[in-house]
Predicted model as a PDB file, atoms N, CA, C, CB and O in Angstrom, pLDDT in the B-factor column:
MODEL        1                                                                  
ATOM      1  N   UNK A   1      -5.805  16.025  -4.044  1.00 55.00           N  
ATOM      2  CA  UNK A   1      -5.112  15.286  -3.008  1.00 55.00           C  
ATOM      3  C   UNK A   1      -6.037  15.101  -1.807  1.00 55.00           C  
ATOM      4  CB  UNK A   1      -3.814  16.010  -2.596  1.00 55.00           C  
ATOM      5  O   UNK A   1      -6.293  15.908  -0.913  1.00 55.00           O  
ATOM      6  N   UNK A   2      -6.430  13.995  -1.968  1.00 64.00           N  
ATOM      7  CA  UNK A   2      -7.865  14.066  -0.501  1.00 64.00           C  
ATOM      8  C   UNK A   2      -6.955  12.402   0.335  1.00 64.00           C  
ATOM      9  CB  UNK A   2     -10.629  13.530  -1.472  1.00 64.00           C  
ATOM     10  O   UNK A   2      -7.540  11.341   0.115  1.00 64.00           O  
ATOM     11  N   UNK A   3      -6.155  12.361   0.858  1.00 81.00           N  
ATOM     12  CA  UNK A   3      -5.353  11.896   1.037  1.00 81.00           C  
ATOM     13  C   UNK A   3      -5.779  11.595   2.662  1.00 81.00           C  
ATOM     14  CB  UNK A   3      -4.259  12.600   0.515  1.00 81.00           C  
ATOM     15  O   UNK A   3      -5.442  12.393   3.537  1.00 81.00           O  
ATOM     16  N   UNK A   4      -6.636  10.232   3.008  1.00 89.00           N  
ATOM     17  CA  UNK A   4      -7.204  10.163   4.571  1.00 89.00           C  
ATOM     18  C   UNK A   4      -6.218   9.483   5.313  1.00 89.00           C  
ATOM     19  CB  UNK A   4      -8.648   9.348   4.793  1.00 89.00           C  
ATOM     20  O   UNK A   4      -5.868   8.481   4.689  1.00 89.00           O  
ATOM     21  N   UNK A   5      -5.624   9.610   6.387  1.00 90.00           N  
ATOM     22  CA  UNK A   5      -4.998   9.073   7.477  1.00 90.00           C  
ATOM     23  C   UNK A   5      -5.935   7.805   8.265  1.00 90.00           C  
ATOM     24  CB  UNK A   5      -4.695  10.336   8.427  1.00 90.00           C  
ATOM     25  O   UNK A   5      -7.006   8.033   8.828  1.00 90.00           O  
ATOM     26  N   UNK A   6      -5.431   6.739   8.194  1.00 95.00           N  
ATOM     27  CA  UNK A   6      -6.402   5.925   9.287  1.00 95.00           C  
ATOM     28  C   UNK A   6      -5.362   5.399  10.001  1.00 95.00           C  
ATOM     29  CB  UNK A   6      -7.511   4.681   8.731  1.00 95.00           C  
ATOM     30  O   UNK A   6      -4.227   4.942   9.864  1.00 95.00           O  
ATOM     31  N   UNK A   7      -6.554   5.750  11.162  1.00 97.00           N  
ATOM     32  CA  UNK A   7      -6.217   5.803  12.171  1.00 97.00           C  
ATOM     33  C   UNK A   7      -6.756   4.334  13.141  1.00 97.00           C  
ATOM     34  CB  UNK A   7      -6.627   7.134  12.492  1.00 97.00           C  
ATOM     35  O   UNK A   7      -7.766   3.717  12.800  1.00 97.00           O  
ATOM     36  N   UNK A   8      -5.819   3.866  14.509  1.00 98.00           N  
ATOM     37  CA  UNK A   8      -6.378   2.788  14.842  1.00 98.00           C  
ATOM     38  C   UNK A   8      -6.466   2.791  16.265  1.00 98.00           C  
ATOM     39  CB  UNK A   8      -5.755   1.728  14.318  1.00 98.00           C  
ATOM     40  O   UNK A   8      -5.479   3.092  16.937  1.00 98.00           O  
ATOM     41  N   UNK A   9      -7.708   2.439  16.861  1.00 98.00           N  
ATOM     42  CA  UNK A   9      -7.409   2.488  18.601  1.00 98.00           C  
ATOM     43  C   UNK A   9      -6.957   1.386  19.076  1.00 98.00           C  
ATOM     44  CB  UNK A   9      -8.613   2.736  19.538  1.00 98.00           C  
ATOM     45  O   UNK A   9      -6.586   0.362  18.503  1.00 98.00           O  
ATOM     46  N   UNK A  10      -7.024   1.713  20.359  1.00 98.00           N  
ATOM     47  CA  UNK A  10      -6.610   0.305  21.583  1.00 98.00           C  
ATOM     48  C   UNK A  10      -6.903  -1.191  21.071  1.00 98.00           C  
ATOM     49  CB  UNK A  10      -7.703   0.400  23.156  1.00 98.00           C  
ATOM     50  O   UNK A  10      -6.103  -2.081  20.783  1.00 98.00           O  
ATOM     51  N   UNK A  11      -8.594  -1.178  21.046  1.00 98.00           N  
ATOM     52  CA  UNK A  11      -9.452  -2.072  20.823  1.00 98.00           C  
ATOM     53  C   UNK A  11      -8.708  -2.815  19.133  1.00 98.00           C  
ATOM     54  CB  UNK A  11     -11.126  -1.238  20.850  1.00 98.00           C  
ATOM     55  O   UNK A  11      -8.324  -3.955  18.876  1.00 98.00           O  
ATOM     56  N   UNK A  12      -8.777  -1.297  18.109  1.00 98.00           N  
ATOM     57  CA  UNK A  12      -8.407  -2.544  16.668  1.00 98.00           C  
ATOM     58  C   UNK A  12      -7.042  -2.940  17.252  1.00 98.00           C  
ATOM     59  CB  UNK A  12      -8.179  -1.766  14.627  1.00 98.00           C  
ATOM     60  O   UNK A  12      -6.866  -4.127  16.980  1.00 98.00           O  
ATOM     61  N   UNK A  13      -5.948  -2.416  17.976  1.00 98.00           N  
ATOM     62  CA  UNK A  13      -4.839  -3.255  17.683  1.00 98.00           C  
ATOM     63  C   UNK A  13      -4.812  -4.911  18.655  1.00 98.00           C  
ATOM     64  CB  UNK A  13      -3.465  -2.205  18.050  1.00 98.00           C  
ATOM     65  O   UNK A  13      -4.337  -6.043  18.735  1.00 98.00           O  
ATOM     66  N   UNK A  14      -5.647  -4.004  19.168  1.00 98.00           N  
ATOM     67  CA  UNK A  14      -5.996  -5.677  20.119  1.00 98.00           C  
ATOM     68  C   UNK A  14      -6.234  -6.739  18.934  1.00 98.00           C  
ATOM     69  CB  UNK A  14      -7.808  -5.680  21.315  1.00 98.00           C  
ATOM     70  O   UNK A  14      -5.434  -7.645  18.704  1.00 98.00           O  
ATOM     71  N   UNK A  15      -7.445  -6.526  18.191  1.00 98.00           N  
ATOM     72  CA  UNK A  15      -7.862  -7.404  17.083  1.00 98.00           C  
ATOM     73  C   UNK A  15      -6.583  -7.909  16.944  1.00 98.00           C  
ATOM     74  CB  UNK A  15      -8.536  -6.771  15.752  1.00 98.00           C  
ATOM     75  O   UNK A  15      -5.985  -8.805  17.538  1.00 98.00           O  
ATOM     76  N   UNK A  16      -6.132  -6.796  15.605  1.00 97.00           N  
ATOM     77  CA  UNK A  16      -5.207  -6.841  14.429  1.00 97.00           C  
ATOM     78  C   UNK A  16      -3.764  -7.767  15.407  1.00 97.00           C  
ATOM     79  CB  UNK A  16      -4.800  -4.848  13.694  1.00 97.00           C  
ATOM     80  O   UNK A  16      -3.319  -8.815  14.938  1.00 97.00           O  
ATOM     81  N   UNK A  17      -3.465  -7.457  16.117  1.00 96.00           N  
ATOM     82  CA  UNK A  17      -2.296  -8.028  16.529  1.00 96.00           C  
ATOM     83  C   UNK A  17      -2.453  -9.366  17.267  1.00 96.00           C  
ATOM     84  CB  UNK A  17      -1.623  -7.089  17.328  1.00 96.00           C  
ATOM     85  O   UNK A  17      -1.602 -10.245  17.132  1.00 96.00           O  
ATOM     86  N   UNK A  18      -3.561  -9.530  18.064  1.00 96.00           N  
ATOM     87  CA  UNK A  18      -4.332 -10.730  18.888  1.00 96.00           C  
ATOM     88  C   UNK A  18      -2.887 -10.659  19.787  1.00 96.00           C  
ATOM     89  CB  UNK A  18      -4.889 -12.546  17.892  1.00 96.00           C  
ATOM     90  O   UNK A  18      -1.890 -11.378  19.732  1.00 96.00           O  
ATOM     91  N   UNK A  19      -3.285  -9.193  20.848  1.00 96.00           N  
ATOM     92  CA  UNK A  19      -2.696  -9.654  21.837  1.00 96.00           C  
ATOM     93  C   UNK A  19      -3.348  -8.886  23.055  1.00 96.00           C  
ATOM     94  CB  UNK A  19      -1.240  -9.539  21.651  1.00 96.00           C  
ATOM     95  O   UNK A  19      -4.409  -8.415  22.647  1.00 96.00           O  
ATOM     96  N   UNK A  20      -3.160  -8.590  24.287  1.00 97.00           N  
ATOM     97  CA  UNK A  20      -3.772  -8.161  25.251  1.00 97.00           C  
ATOM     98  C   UNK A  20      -3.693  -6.757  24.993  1.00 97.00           C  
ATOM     99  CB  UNK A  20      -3.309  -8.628  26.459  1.00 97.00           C  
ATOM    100  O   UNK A  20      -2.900  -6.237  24.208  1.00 97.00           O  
ATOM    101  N   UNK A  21      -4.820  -5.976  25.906  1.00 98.00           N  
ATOM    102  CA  UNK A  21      -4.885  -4.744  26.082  1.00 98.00           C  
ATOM    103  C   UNK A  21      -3.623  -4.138  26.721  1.00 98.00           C  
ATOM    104  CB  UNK A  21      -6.001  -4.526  26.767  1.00 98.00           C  
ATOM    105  O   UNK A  21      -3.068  -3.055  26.535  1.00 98.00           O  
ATOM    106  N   UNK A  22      -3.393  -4.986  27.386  1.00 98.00           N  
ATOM    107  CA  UNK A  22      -1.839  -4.518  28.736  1.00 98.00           C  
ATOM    108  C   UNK A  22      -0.969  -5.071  27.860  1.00 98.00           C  
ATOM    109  CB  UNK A  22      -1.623  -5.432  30.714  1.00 98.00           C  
ATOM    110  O   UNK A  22      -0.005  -4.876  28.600  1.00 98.00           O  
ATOM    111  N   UNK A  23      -0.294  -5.797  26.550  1.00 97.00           N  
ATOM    112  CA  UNK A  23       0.669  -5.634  25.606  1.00 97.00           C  
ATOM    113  C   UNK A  23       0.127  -4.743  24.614  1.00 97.00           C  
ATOM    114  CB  UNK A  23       1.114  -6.879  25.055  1.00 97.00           C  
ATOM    115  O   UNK A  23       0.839  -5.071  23.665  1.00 97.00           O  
ATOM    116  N   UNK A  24      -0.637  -3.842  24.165  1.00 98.00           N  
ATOM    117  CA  UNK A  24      -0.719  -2.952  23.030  1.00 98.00           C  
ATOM    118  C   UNK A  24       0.017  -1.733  24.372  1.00 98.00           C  
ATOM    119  CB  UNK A  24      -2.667  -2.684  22.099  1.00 98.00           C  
ATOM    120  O   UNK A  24       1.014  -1.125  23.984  1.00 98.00           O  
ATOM    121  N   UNK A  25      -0.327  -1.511  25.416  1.00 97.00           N  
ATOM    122  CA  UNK A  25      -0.079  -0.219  25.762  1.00 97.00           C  
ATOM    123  C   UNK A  25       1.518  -0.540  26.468  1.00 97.00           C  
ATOM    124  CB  UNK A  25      -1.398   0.469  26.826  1.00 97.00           C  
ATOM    125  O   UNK A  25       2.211   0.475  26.537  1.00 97.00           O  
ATOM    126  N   UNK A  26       1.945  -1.377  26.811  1.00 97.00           N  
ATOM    127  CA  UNK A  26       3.627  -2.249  26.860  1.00 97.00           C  
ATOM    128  C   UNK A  26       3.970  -1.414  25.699  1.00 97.00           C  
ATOM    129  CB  UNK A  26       3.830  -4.344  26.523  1.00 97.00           C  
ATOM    130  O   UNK A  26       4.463  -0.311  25.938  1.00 97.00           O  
ATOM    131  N   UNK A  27       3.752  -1.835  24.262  1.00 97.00           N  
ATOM    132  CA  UNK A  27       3.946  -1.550  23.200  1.00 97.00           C  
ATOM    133  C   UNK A  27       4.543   0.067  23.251  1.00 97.00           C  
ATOM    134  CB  UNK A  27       2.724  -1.887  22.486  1.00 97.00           C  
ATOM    135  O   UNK A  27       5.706   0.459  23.155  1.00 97.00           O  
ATOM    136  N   UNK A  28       3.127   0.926  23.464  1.00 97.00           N  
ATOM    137  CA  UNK A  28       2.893   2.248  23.536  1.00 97.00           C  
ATOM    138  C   UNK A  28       4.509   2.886  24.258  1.00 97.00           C  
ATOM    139  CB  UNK A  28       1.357   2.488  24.517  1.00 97.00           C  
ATOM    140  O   UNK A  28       5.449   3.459  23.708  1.00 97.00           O  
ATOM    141  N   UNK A  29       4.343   2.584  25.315  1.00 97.00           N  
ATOM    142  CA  UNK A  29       4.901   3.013  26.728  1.00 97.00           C  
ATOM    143  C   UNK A  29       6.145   2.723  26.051  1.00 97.00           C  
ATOM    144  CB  UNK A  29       4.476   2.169  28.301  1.00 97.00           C  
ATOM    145  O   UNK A  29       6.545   3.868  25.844  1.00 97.00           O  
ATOM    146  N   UNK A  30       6.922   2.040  25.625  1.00 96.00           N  
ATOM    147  CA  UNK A  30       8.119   1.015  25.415  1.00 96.00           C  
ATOM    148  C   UNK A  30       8.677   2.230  23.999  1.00 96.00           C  
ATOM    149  CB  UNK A  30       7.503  -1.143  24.880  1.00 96.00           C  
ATOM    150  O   UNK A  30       9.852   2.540  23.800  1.00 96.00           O  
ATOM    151  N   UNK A  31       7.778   2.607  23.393  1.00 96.00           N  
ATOM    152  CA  UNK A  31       7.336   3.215  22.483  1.00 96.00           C  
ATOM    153  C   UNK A  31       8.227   2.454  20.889  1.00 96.00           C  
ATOM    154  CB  UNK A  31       7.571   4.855  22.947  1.00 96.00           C  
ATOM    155  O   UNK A  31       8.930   3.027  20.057  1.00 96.00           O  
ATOM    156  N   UNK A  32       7.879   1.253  20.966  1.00 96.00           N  
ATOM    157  CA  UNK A  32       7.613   0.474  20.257  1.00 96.00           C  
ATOM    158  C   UNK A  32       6.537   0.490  19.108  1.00 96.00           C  
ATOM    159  CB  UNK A  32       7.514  -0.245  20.968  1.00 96.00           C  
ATOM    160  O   UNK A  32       6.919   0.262  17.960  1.00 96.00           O  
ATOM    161  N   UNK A  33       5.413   0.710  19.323  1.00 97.00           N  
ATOM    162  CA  UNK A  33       4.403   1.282  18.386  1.00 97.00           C  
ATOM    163  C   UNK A  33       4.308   3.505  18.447  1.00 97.00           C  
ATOM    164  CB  UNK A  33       2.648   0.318  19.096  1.00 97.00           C  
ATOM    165  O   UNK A  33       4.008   4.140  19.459  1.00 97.00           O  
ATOM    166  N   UNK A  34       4.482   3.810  17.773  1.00 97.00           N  
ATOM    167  CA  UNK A  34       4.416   5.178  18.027  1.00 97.00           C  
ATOM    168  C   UNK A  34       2.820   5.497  17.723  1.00 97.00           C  
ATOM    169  CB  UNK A  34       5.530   6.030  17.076  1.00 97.00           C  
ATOM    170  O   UNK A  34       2.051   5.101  16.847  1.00 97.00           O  
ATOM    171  N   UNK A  35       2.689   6.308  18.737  1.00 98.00           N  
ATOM    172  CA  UNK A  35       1.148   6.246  19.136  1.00 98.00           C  
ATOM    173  C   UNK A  35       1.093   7.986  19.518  1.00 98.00           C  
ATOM    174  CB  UNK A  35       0.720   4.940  20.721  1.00 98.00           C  
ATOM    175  O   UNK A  35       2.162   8.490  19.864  1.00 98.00           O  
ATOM    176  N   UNK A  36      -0.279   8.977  19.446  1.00 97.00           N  
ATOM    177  CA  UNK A  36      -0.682   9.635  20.097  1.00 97.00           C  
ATOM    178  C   UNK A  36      -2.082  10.139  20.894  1.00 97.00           C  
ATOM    179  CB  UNK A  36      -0.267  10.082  19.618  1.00 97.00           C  
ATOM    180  O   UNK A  36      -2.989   9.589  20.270  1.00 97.00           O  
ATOM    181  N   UNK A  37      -2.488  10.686  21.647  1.00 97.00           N  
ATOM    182  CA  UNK A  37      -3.325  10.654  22.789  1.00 97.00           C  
ATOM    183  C   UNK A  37      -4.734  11.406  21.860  1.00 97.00           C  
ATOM    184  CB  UNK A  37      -2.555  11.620  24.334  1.00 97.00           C  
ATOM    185  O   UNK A  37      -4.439  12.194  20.961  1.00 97.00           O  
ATOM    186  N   UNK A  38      -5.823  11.187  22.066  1.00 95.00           N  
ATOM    187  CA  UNK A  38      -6.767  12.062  21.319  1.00 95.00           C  
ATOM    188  C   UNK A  38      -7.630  11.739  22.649  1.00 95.00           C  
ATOM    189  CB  UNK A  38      -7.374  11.627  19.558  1.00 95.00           C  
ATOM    190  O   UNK A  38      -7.734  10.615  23.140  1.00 95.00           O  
ATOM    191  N   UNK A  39      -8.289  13.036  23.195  1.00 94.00           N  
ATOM    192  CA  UNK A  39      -9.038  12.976  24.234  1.00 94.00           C  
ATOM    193  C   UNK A  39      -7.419  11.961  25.519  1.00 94.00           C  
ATOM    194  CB  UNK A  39     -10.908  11.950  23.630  1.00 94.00           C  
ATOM    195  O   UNK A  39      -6.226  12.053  25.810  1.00 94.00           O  
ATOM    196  N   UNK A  40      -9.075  10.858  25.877  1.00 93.00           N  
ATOM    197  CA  UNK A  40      -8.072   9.971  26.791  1.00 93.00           C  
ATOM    198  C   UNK A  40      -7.632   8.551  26.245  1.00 93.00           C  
ATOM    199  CB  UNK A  40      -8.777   9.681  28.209  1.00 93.00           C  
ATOM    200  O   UNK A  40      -7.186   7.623  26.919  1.00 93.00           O  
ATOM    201  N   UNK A  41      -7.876   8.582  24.739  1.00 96.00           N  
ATOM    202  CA  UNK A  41      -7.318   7.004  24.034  1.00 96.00           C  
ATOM    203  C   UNK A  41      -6.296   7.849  22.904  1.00 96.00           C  
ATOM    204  CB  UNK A  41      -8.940   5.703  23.030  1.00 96.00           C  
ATOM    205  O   UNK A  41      -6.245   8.945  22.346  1.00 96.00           O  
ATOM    206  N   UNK A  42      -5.574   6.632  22.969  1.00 97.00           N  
ATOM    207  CA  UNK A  42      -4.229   6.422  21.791  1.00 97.00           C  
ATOM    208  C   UNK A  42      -4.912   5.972  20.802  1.00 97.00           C  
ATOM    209  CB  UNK A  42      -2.908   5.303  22.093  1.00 97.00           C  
ATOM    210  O   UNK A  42      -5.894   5.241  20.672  1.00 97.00           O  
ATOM    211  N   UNK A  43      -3.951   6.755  19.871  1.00 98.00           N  
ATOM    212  CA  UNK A  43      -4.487   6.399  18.205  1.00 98.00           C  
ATOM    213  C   UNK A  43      -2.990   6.018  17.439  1.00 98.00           C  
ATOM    214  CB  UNK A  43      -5.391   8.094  17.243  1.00 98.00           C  
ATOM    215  O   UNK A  43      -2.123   6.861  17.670  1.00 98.00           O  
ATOM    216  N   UNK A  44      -2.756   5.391  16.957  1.00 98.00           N  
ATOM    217  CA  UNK A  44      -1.957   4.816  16.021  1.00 98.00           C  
ATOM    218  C   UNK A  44      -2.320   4.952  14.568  1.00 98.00           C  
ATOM    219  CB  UNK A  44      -1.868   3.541  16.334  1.00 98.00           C  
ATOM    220  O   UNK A  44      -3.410   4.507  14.207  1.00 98.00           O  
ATOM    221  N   UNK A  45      -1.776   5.339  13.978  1.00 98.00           N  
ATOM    222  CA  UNK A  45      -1.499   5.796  12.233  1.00 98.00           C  
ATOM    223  C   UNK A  45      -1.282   4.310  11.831  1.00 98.00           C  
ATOM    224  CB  UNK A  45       0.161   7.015  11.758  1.00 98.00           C  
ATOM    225  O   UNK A  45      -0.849   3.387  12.521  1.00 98.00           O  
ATOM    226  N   UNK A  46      -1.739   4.319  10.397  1.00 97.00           N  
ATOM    227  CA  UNK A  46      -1.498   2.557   9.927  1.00 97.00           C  
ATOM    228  C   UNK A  46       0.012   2.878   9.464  1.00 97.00           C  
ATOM    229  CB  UNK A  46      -2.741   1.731   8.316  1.00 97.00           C  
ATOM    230  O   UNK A  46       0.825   1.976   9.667  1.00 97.00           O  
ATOM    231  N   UNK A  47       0.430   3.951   8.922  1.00 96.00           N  
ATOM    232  CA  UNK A  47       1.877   3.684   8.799  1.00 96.00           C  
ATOM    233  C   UNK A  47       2.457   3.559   9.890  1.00 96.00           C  
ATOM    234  CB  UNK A  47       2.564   4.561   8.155  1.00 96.00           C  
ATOM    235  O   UNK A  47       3.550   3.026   9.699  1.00 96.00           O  
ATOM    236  N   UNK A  48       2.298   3.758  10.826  1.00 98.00           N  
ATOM    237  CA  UNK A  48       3.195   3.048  12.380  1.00 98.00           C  
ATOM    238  C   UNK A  48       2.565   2.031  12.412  1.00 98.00           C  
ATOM    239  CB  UNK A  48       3.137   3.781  14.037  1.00 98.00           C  
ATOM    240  O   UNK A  48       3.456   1.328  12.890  1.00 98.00           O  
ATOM    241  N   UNK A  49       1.824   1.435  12.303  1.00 97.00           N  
ATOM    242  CA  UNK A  49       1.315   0.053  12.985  1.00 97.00           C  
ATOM    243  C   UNK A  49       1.949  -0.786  11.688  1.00 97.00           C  
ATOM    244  CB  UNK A  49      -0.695  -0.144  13.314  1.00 97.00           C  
ATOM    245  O   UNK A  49       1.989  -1.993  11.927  1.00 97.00           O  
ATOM    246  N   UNK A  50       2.362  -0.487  10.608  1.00 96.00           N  
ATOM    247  CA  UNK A  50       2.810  -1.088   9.574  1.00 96.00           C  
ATOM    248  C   UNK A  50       4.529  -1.215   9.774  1.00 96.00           C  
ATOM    249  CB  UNK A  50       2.281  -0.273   8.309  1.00 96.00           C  
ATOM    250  O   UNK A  50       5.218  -2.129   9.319  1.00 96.00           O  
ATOM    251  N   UNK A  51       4.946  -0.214  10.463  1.00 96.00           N  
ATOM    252  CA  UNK A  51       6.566   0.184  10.600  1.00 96.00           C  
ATOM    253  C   UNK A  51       7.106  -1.060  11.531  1.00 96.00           C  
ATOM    254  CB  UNK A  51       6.879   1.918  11.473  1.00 96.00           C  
ATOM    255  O   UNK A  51       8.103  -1.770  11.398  1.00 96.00           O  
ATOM    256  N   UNK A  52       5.669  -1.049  12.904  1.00 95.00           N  
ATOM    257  CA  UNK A  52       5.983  -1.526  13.725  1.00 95.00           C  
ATOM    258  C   UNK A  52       5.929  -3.117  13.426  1.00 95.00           C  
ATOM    259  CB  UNK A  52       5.346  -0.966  14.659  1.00 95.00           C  
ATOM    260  O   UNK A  52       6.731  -3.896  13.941  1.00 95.00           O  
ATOM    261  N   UNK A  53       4.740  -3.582  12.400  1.00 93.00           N  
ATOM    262  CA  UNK A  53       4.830  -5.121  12.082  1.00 93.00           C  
ATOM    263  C   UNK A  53       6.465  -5.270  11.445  1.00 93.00           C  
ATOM    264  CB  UNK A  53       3.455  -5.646  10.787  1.00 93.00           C  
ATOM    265  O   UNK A  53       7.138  -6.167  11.952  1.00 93.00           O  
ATOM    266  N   UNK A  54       6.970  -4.611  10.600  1.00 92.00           N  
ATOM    267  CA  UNK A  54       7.729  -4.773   9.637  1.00 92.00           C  
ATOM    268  C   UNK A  54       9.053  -4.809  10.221  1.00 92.00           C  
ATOM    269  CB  UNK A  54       7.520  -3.844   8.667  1.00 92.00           C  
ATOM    270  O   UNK A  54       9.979  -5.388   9.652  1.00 92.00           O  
ATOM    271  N   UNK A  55       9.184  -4.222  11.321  1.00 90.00           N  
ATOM    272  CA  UNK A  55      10.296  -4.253  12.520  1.00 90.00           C  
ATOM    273  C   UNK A  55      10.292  -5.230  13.327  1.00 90.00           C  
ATOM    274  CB  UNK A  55      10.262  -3.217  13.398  1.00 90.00           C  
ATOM    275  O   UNK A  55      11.408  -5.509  13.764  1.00 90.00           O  
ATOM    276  N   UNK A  56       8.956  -6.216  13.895  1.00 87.00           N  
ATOM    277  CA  UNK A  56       9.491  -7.055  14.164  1.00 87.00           C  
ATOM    278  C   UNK A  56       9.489  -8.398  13.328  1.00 87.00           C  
ATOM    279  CB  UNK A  56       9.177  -7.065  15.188  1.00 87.00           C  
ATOM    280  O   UNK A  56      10.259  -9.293  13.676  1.00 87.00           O  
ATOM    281  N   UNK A  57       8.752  -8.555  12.369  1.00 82.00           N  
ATOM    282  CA  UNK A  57       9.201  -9.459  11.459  1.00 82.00           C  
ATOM    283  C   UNK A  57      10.592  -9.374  11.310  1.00 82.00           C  
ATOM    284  CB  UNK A  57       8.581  -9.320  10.267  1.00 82.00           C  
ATOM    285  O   UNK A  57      11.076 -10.483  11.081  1.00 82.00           O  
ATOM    286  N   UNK A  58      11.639  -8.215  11.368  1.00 81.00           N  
ATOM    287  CA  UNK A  58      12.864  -8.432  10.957  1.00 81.00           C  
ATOM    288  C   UNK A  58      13.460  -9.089  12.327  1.00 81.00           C  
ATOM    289  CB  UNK A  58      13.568  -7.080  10.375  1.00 81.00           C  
ATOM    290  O   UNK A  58      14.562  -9.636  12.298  1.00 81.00           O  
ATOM    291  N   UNK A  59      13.178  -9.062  12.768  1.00 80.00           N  
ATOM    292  CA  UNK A  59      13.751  -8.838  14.797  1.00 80.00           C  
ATOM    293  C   UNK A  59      12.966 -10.230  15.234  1.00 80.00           C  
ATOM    294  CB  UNK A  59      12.797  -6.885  16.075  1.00 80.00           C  
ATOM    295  O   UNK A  59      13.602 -10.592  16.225  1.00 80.00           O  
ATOM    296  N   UNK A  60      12.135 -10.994  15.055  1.00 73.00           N  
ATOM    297  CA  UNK A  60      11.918 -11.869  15.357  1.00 73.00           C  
ATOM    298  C   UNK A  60      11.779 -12.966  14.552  1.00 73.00           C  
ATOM    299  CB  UNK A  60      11.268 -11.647  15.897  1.00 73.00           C  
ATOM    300  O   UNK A  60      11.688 -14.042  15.143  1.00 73.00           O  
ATOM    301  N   UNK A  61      11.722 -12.978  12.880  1.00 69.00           N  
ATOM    302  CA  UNK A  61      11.180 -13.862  11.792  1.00 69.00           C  
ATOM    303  C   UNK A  61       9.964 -13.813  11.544  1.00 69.00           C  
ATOM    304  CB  UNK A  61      11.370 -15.083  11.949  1.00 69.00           C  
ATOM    305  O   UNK A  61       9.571 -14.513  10.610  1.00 69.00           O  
ATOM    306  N   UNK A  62       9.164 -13.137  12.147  1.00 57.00           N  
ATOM    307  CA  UNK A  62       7.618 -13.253  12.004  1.00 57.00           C  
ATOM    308  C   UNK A  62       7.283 -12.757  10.197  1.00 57.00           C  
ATOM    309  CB  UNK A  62       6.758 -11.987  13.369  1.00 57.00           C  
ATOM    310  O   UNK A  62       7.874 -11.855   9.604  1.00 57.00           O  
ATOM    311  N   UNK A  63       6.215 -13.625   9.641  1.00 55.00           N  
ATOM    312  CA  UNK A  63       6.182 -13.635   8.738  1.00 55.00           C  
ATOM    313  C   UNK A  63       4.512 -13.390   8.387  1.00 55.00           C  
ATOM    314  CB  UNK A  63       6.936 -14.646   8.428  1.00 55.00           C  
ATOM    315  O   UNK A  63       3.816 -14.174   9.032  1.00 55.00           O  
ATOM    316  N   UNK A  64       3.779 -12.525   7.557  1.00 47.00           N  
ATOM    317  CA  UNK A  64       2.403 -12.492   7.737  1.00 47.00           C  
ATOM    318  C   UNK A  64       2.306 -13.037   6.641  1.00 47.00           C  
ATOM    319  CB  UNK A  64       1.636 -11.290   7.994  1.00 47.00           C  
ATOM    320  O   UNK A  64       1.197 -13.309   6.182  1.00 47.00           O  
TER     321      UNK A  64                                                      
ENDMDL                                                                          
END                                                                             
C-alpha cells in the first residue's frame, strides 16, 4: 500500500481553477475548498479540490 496524497498549493489552484489568488483564499476562508496550513501556505488534497469541483458543478451547472 504505498498510497501518495497530492497535494496542491495557492499557485496550482490558481492554474487549475483560472481564478485569482484573492478567490482561491475567498474559497479557503469561506471554507468552501477544505484546505490546511503547512509552514505559512495552504495545501489542498486533490480529493478536496475534486469534492469542491463536483459541488459546484451541482450548484451552479458547471460542466468540465
Amino acid at each position: 500500500m504505498n498510497d501518495k496524497v497530492v497535494l496542491y498549493d495557492i499557485n496550482d489552484l490558481i492554474e487549475i481553477l483560472k481564478v485569482t489568488r484573492v478567490t482561491v483564499i475567498r474559497y479557503i476562508n469561506q471554507k468552501k475548498i477544505r484546505a490546511f496550513k503547512i509552514g505559512q501556505g495552504w495545501r489542498v488534497t486533490k480529493d478536496a479540490l475534486e469534492d469542491f469541483i463536483s459541488i459546484s458543478e451541482k450548484n451552479h451547472g458547471w460542466k468540465t
